[in-house]
Backbone as JSON, one array per atom type, in Angstrom:
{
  "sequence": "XXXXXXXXXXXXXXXXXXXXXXXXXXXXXXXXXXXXXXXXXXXXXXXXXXXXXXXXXXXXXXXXXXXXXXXXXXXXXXXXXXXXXXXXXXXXXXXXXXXXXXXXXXXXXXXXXXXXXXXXXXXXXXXXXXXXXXXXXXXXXXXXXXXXXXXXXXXXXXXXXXXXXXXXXXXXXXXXXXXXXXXXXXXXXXXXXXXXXXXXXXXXXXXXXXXXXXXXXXXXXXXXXXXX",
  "N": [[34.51, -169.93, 135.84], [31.7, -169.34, 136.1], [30.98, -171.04, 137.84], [32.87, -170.16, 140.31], [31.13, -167.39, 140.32], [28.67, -167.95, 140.83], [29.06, -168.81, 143.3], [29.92, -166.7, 145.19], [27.75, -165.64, 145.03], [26.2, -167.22, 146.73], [27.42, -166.88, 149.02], [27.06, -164.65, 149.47], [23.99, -164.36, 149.87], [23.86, -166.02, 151.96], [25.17, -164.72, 153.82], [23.98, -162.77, 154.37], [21.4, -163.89, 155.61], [22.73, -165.25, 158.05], [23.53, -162.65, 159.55], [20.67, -161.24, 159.56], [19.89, -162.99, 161.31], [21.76, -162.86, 163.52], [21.02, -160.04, 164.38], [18.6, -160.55, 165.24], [18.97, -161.76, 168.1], [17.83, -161.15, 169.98], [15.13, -161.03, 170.06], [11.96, -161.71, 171.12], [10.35, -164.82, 170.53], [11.46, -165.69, 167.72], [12.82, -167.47, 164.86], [15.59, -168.87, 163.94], [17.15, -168.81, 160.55], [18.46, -171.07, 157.89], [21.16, -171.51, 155.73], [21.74, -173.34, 152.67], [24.04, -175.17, 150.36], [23.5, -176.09, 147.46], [24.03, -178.26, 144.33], [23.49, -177.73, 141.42], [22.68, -178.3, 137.72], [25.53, -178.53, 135.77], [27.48, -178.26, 137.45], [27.25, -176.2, 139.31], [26.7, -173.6, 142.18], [23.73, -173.3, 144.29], [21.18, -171.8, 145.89], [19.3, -172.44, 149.21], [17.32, -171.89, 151.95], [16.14, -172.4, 154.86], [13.88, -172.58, 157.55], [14.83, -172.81, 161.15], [13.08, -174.64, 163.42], [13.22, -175.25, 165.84], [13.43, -174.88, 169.45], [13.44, -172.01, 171.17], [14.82, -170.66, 174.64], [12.28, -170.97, 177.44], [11.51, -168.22, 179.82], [10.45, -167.11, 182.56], [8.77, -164.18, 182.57], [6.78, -162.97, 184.47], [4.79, -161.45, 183.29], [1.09, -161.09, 182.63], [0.0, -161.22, 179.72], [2.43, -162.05, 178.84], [3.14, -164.81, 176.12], [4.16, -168.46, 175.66], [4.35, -171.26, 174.36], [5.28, -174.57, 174.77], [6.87, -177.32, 172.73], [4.94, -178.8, 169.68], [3.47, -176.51, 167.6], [1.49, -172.91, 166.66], [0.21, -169.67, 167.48], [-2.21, -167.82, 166.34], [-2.26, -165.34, 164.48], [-4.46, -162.12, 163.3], [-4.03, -160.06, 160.48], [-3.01, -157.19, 157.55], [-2.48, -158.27, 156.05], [-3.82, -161.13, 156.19], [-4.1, -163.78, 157.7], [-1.68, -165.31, 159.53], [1.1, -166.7, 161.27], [2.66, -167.32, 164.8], [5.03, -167.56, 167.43], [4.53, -166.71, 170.05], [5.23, -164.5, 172.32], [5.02, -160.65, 173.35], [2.04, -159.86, 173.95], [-0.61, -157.43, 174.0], [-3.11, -155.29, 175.11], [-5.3, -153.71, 173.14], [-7.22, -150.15, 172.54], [-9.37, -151.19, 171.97], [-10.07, -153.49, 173.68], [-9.02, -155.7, 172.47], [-6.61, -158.63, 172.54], [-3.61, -157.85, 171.28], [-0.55, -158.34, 169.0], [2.84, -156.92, 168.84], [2.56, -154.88, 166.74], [-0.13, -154.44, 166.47], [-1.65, -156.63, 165.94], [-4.31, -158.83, 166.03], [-4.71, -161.24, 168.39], [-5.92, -164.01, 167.39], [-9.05, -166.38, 168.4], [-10.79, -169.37, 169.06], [-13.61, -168.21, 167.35], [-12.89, -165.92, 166.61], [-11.38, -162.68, 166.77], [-10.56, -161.86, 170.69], [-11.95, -160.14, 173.09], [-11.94, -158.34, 175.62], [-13.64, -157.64, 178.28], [-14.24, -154.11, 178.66], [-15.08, -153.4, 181.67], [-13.86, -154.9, 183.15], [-12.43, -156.72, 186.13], [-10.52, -158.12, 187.48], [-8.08, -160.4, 186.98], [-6.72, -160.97, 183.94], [-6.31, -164.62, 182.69], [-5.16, -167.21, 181.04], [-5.2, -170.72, 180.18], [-3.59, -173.24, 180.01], [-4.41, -175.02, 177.75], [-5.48, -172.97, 176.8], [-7.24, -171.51, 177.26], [-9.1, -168.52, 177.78], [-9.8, -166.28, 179.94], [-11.43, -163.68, 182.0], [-12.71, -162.18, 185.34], [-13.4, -164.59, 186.21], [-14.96, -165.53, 183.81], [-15.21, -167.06, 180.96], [-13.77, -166.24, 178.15], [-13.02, -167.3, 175.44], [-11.19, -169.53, 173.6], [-7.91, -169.99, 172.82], [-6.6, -169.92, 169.25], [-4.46, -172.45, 168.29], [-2.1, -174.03, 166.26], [-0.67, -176.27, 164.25], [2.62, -177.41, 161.53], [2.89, -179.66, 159.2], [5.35, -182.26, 159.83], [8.49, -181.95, 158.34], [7.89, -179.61, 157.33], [8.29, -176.02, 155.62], [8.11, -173.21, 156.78], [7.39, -169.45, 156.04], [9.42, -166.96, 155.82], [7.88, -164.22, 157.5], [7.88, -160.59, 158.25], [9.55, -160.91, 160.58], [9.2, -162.19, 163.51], [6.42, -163.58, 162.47], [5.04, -165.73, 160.29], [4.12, -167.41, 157.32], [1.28, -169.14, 157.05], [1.84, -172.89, 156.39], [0.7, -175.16, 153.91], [0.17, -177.38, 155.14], [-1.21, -177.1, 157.85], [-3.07, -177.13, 160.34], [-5.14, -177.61, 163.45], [-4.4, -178.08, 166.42], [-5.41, -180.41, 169.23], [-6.83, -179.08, 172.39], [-6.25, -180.83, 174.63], [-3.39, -181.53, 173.43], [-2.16, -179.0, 173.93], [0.49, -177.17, 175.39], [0.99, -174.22, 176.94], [2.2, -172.01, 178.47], [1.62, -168.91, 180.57], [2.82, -165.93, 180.71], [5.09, -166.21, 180.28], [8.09, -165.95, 178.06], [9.23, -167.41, 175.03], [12.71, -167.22, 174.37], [14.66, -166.05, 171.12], [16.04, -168.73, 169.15], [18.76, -168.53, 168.29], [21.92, -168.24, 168.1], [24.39, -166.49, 169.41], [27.45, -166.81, 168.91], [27.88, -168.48, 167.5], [26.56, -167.41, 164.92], [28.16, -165.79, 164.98], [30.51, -166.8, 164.08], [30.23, -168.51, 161.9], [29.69, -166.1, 159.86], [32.51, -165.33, 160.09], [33.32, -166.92, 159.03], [32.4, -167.41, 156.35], [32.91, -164.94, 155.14], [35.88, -165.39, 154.64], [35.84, -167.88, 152.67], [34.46, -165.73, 150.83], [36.32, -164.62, 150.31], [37.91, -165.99, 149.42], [36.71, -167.39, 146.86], [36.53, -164.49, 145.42], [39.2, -164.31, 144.68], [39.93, -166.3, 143.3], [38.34, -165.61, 141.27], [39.83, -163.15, 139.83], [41.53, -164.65, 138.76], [41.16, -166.53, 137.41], [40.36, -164.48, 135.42], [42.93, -163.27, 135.03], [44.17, -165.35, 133.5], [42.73, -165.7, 131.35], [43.35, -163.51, 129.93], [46.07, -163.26, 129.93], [45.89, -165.45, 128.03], [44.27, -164.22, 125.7], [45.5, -161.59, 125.38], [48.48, -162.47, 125.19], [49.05, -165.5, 124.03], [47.77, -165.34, 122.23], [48.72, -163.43, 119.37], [51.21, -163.41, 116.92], [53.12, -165.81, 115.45]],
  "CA": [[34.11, -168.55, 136.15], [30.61, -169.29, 136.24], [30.74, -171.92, 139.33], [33.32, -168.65, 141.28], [30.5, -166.66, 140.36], [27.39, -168.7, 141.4], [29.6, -169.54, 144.9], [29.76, -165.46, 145.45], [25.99, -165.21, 145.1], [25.31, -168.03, 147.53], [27.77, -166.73, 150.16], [26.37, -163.21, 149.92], [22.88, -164.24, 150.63], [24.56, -167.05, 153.74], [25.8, -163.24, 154.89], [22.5, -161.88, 154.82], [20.84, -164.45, 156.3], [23.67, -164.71, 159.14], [23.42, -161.3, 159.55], [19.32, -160.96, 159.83], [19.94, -163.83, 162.85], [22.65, -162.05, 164.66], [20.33, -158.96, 164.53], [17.07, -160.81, 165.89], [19.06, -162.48, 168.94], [17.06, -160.8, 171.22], [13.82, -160.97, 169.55], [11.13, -163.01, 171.18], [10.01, -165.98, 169.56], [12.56, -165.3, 166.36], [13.21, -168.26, 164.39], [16.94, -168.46, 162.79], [17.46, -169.53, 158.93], [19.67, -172.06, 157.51], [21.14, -171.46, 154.33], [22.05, -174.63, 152.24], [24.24, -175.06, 148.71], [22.78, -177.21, 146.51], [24.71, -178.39, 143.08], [22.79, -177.87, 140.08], [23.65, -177.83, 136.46], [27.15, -177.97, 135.71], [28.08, -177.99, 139.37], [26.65, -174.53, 139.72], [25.79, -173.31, 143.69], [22.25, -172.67, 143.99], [20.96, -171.33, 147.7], [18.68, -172.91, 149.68], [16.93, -171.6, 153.37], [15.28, -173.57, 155.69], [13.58, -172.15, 159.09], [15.05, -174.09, 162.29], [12.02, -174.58, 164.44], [13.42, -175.94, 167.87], [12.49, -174.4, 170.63], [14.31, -171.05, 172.41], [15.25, -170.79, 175.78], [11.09, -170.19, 177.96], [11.8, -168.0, 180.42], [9.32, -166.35, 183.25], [8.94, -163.01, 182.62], [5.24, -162.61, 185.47], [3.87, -160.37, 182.57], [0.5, -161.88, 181.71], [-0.25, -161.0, 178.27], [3.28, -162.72, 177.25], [2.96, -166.12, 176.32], [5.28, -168.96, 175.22], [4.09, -172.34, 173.89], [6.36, -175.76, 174.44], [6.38, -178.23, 171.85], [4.94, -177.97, 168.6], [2.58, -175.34, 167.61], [1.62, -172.2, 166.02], [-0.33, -168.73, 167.76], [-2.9, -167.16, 164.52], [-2.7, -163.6, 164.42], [-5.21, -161.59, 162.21], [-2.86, -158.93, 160.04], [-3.78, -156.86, 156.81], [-1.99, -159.41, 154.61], [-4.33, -162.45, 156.01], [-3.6, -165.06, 158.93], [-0.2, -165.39, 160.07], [1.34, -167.87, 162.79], [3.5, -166.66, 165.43], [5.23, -168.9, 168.19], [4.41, -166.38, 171.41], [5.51, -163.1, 172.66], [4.74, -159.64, 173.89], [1.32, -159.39, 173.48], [-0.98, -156.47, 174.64], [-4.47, -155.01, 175.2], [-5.38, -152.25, 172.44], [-8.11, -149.48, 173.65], [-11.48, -152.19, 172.4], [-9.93, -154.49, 174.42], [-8.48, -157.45, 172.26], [-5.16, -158.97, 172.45], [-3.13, -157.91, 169.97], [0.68, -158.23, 169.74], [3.26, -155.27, 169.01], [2.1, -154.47, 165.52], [-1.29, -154.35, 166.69], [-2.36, -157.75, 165.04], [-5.59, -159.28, 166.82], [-4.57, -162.65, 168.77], [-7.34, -165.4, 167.32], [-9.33, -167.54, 169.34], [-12.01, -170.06, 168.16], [-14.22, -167.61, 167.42], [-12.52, -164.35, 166.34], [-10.54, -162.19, 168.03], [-11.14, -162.0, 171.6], [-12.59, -158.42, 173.61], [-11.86, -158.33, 177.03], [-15.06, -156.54, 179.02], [-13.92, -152.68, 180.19], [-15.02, -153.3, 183.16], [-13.34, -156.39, 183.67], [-11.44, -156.15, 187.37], [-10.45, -159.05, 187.61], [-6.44, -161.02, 186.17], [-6.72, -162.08, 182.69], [-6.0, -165.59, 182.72], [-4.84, -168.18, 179.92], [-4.6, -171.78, 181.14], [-1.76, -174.54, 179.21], [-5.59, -175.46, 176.71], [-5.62, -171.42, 175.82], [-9.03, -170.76, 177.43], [-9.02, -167.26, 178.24], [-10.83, -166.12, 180.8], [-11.45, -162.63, 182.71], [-12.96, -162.03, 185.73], [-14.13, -166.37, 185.76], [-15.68, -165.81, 182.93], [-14.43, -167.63, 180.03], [-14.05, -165.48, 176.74], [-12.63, -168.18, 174.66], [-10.06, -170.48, 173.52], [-7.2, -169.46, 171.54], [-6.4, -171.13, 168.2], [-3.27, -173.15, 168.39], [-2.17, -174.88, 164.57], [0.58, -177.01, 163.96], [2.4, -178.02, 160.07], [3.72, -180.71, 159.22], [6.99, -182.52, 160.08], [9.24, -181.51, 157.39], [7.32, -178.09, 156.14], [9.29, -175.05, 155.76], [7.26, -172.15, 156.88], [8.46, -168.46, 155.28], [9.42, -165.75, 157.41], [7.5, -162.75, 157.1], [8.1, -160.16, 159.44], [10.65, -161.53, 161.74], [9.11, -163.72, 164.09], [5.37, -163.88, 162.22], [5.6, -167.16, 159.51], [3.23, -167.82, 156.51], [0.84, -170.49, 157.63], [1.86, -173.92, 155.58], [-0.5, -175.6, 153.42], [-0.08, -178.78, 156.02], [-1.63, -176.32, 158.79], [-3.97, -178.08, 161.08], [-5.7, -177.48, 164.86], [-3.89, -178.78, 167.59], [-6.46, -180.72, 169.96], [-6.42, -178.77, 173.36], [-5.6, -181.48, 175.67], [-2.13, -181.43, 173.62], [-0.94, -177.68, 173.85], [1.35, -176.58, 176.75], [0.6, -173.06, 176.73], [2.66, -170.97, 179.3], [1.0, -167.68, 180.46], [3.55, -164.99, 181.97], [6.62, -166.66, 179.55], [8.6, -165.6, 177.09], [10.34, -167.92, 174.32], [13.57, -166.49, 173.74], [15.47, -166.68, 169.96], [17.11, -169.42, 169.26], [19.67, -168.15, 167.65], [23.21, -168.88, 169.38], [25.06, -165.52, 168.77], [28.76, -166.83, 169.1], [27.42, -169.68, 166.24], [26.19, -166.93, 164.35], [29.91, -164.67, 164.27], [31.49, -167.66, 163.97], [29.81, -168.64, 160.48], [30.2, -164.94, 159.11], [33.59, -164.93, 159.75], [33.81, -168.23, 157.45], [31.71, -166.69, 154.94], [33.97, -163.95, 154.51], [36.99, -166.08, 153.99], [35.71, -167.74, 152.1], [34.13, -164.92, 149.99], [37.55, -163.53, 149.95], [38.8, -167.34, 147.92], [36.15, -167.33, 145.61], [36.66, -163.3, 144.65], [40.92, -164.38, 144.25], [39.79, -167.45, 141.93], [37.54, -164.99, 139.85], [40.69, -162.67, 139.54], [43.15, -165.45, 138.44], [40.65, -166.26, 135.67], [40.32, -163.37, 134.29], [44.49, -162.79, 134.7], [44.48, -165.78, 132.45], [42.08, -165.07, 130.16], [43.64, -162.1, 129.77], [47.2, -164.03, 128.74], [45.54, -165.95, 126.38], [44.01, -163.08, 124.65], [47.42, -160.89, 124.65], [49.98, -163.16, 124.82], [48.87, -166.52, 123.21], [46.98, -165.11, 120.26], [49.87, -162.59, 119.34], [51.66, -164.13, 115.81], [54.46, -166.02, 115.75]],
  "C": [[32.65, -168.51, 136.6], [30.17, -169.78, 137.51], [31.04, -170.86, 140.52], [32.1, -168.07, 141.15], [29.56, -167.04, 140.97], [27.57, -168.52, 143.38], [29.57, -168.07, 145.06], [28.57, -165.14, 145.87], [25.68, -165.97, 146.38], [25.59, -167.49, 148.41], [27.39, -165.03, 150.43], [24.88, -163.47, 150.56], [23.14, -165.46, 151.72], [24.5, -165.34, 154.43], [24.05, -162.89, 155.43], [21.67, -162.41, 155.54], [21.32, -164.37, 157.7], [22.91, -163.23, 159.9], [21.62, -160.97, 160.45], [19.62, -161.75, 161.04], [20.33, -163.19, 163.41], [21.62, -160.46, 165.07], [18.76, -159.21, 165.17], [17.56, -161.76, 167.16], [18.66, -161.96, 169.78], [15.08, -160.79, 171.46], [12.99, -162.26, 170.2], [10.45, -163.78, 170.15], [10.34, -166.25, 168.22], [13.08, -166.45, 166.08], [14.36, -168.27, 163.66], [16.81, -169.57, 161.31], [18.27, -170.33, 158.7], [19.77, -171.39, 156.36], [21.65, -172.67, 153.77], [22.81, -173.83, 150.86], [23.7, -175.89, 147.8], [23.5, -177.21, 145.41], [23.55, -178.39, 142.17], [23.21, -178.59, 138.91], [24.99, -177.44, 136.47], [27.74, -177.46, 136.85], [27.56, -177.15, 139.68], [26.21, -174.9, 141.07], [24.52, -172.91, 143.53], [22.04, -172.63, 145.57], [19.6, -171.33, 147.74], [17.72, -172.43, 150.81], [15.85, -172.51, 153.86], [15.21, -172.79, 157.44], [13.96, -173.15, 159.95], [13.88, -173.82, 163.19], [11.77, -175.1, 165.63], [13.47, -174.65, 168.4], [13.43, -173.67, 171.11], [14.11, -171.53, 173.84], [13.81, -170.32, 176.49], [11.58, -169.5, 179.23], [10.64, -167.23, 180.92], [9.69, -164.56, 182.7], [7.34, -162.11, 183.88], [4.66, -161.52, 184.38], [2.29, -161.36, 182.17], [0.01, -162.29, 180.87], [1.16, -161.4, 177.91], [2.9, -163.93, 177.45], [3.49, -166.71, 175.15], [4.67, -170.46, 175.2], [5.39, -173.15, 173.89], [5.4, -176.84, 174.05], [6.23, -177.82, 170.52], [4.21, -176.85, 168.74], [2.78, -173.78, 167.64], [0.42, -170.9, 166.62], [-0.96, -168.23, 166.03], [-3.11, -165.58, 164.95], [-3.11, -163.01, 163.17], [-4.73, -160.2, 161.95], [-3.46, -158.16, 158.89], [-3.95, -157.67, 155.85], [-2.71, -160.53, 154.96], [-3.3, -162.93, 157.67], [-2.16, -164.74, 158.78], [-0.26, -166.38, 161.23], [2.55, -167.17, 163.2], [3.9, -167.7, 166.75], [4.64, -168.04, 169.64], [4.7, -164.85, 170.89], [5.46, -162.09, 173.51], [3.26, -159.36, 173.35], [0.45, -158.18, 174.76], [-2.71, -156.06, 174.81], [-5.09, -153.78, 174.45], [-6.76, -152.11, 172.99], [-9.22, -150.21, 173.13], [-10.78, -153.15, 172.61], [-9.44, -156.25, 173.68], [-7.2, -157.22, 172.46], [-4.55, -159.0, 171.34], [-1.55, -157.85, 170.36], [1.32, -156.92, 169.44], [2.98, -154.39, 167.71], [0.7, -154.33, 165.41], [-2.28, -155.51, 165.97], [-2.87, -158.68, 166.13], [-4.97, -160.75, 166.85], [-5.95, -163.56, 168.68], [-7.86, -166.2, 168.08], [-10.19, -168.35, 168.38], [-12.93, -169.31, 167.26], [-14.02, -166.22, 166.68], [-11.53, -163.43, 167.22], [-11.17, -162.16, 169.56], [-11.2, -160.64, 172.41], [-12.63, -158.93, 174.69], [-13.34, -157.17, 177.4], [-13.89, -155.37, 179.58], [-13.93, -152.64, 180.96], [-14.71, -154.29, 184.18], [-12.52, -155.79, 185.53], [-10.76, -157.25, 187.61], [-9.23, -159.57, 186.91], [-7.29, -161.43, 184.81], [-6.08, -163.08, 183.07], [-6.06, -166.29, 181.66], [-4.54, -169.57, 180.6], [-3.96, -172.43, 179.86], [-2.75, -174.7, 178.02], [-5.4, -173.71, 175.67], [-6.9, -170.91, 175.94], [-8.37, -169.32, 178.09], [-9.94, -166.78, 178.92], [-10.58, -164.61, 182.13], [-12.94, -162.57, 184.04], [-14.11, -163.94, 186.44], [-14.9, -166.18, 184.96], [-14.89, -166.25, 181.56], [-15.03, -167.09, 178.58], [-13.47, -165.77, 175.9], [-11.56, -168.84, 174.46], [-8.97, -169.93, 172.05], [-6.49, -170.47, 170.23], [-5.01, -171.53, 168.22], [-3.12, -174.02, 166.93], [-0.9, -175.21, 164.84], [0.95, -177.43, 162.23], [2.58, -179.16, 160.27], [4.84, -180.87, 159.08], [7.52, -182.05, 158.61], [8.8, -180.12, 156.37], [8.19, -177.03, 156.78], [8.63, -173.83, 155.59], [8.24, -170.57, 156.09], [8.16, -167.43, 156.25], [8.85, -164.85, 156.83], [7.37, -161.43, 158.97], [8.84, -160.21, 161.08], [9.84, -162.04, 162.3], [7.21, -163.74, 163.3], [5.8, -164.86, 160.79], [3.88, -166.87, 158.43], [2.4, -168.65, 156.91], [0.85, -171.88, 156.34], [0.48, -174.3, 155.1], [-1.37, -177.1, 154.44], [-0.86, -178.13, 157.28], [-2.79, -177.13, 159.12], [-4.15, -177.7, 162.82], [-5.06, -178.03, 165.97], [-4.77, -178.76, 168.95], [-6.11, -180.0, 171.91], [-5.65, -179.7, 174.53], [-3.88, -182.12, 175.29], [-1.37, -180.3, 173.47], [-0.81, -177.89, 175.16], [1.44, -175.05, 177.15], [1.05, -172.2, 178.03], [2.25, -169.62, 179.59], [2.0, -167.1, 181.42], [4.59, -165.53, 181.73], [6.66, -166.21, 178.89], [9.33, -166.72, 176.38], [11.37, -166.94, 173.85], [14.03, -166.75, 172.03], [16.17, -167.55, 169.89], [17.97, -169.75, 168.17], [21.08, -168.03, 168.53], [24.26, -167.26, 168.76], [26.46, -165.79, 168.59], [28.65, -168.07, 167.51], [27.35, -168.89, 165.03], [27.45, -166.11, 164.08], [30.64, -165.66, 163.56], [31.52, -167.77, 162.11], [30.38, -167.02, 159.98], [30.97, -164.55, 159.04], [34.31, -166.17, 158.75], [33.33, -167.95, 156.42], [32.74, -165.89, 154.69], [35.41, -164.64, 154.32], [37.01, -166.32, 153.03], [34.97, -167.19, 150.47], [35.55, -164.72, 148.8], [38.4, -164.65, 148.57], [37.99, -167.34, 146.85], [36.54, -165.88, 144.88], [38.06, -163.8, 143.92], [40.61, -164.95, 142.93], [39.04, -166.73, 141.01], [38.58, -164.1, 139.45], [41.85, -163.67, 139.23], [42.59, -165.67, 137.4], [41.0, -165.32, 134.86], [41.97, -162.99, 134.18], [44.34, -164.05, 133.83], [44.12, -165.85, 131.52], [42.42, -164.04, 129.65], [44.88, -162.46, 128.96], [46.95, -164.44, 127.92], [45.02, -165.49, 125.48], [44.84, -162.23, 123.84], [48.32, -161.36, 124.11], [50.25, -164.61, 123.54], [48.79, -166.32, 121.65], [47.33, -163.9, 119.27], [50.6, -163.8, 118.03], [52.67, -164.7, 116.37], [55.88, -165.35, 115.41]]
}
């Protein structure tokens, strides 16, 4: 009863996870979850998650405030809660002029956020390094961080991530830094029904097996332990 029960719990939060994916397949730079079972104690399910961090589909979009990093690496946006890492996006120009993305959180450079001049006239420009530069004048380099292989960043905010403790600078001459891309989700939506219609199966076998228990626990209460 306890193992049925455990296996209920895990495949409710599989759903939810599922679920949160299928609902961010359109979301730029949206990382999908794994869920895992793990055996414990006395077989018991215990539930696991793990961020997949390969790479969506980059696609042009000519905007030039979006931008889409291939490879590793991690965008620092300054939020209320502290640093954050973000893979790309939709970012924008709030009215004192930094780049912030759609939550209004200041895109980092070396330096601090970065302030475009008002009277700039001139393209913003980002080159593949992350120098930023308006009007040829170069108004800094944006911070790029990478973790380490096997760290499991935590989602906060759909596509913005905790920054790992392994967090580290990535030397300009190895970012790839796309200006006027988008990373799409890579989240596979037909992957994503598919699973939640196996979850609910088997939901539906673990609920049966917790109702056959209890029908026999139930005989051996009435019927068994009834005199002779």
């Amino acid at each position: 009863m306890t193992s049925a029960a455990a296996s209920l719990a895990m495949l409710e939060r599989r759903q939810q996870v599922l679920a949160n994916n299928l609902a961010n397949v359109n979301t730029s730079g949206f990382k999908r979850e794994m869920v895992f079972a793990q055996l414990v104690g006395d077989a018991v399910a215990a539930t696991s998650t793990r961020v997949d961090l390969s790479e969506g589909t980059v696609s042009e979009s000519n905007n030039p405030l979006d931008l889409a990093m291939e490879g590793e690496g991690f965008f620092v946006v300054d939020t209320a809660n502290g640093e954050r890492h973000v893979r790309g996006g939709n970012f924008r120009l709030d009215p004192e002029g930094r780049i912030v993305d759609n939550s209004g959180n200041a895109l980092l450079a070396e330096q601090g956020a970065i302030v475009v001049p008002p009277k700039s006239t001139g393209a913003l420009t980002i080159d593949g390094t992350g120098m930023v530069s308006a009007d040829g004048r170069e108004l800094g380099r944006l911070r790029v961080e990478r973790i380490a292989a096997g760290a499991n960043p935590q989602h906060e905010g759909g596509v913005r991530f905790l920054p790992d403790v392994s967090r580290e600078p990535v030397p300009p001459v190895e970012r790839r830094i796309k200006q006027g891309f988008i990373e799409e989700s890579n989240v596979n939506p037909m992957d994503a029904m598919t699973s939640m219609l196996q979850v609910l199966h088997r939901f539906g076998a673990a609920q049966k097996t917790i109702s056959t228990l209890d029908a026999v626990r139930g005989i051996a209460v009435n019927e068994l332990g009834k005199p002779a």
